[in-house]
C-alpha positions in Angstrom: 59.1 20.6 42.2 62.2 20.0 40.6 64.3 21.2 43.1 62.9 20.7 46.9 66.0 21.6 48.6 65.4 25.5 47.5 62.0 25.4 49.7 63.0 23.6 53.2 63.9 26.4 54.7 60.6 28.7 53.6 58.2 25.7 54.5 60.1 25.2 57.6 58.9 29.1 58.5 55.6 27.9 57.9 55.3 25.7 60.6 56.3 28.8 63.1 56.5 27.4 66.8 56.0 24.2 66.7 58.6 21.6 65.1 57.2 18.6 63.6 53.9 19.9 62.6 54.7 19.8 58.9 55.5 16.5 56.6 57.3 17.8 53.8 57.5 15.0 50.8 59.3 14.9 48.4 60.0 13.1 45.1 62.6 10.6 45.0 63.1 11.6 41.0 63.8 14.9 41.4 66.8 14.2 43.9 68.3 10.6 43.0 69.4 11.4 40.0 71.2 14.6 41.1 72.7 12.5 44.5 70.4 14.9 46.5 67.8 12.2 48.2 70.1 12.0 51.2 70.8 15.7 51.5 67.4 16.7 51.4 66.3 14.5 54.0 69.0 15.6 56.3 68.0 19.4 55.3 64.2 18.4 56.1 65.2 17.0 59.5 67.4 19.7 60.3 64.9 22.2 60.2 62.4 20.2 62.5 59.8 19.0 59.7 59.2 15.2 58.8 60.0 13.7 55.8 58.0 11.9 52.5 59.5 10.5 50.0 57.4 10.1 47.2 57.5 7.4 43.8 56.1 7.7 40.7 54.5 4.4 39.4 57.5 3.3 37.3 60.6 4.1 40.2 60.8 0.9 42.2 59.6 0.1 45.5 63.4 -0.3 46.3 64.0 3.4 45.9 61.6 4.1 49.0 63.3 1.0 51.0 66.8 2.4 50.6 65.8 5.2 52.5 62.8 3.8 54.7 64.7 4.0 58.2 64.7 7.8 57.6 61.4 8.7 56.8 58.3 9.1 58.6 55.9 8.5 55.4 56.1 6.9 52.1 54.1 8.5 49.2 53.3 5.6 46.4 52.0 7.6 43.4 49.1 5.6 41.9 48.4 7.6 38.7 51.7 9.6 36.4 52.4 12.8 38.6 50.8 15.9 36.3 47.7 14.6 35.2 44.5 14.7 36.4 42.1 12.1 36.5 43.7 9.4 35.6 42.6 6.1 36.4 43.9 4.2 39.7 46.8 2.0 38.7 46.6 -1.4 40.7 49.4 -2.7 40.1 50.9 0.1 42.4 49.0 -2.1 45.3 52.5 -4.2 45.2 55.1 -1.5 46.6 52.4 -0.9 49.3 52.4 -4.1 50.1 56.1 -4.8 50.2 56.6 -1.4 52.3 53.5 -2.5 55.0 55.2 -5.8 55.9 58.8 -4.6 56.2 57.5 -1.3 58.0 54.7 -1.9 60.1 54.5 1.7 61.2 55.2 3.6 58.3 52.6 5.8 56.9 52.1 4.9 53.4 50.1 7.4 51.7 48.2 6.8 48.0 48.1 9.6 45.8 46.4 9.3 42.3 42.4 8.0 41.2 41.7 7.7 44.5 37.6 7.5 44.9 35.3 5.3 46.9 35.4 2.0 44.9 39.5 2.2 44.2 40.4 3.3 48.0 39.2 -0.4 49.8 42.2 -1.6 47.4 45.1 0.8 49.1 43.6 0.4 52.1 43.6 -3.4 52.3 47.1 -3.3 50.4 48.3 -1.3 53.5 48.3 2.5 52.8 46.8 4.6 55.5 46.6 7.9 53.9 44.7 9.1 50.4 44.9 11.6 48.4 41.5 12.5 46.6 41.2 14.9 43.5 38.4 13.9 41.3 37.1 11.8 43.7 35.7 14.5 46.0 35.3 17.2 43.7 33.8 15.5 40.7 31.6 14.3 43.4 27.5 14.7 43.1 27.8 14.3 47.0 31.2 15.3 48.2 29.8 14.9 52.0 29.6 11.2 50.6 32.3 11.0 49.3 34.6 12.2 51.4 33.0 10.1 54.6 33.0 6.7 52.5 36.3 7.1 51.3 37.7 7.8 55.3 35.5 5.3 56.9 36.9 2.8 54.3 40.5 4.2 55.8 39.8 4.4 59.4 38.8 0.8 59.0 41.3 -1.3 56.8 43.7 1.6 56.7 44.0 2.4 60.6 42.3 -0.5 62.1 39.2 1.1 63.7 36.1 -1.2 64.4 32.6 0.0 63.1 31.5 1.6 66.5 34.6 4.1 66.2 34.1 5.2 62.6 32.8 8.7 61.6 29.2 8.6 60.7 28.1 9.2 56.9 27.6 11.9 55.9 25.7 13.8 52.8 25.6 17.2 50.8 22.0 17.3 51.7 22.6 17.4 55.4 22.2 20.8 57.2 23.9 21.8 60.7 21.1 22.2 63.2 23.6 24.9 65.1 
């Protein structure tokens, strides 16, 4: 959206009792130019929701680091916002880099040609959250695809060891229940 400050307040409804449930990102080129960025994080905090900022592949890493300290995730886009399926751009793996070793903590989330051979690259440049379009529901197994893709997460992404990850799973598999 062009204008995120006109939907704090309804999203902020949507969260009902309890504050902090919702993340509500935003786009850093839909504010900066205006001199909104800071606003709009202070609106998002206000009304007890965290905060993303998010970058589109040709906004600099920089843009995020001005206002790292504030938020609670960084969104690197990893295909032109708009457009779907669009190919992974790995050059992207660069601002996730930079923002994982200045901000050990931060959740760094990947949106854009995310699928199970692009997301060991995110994952091992430091994102822990994906975003998958095409990659789940192109899919000839979804089950698949969607386990793959968060085991490769919960392992490079998160840190979990092989014993702790969720257990493949398939399109063909029935619940016994």
């Amino acid at each position: 959206t062009t204008h995120p400050e006109k939907l704090i307040a309804g999203v902020s409804k949507a969260q009902g009792s309890k504050p902090g449930l919702l993340c509500l990102s935003f786009h850093y080129e839909a504010t900066e130019p205006r001199g909104m960025t800071q606003e709009v994080i202070d609106s998002i905090k206000s009304h007890n929701m965290k905060v993303g900022l998010v970058i589109s592949p040709d906004t600099p890493v920089e843009a995020i680091l001005k206002y790292a300290d504030q938020i609670d995730l960084a969104l690197i886009m990893t295909v032109y916002p708009g457009k779907g399926g669009q190919s992974f751009m790995e050059s992207m793996m660069t601002k996730v880099k930079t923002l994982r070793e200045k901000y050990p903590t931060l959740d760094i989330e990947l949106d854009g040609g995310i699928k199970p051979h692009t997301i060991a690259k995110g994952a091992e440049a430091g994102a822990n959250l994906f975003v998958s379009g095409s990659g789940v529901y192109k899919a000839e197994d979804m089950a698949h695809n969607i386990t793959t893709m968060q085991r490769c997460a919960e392992k490079l992404g998160n840190g979990k060891s092989d014993d702790e990850l969720t257990p493949l799973r398939s399109d063909k598999d029935t619940d016994s229940s």
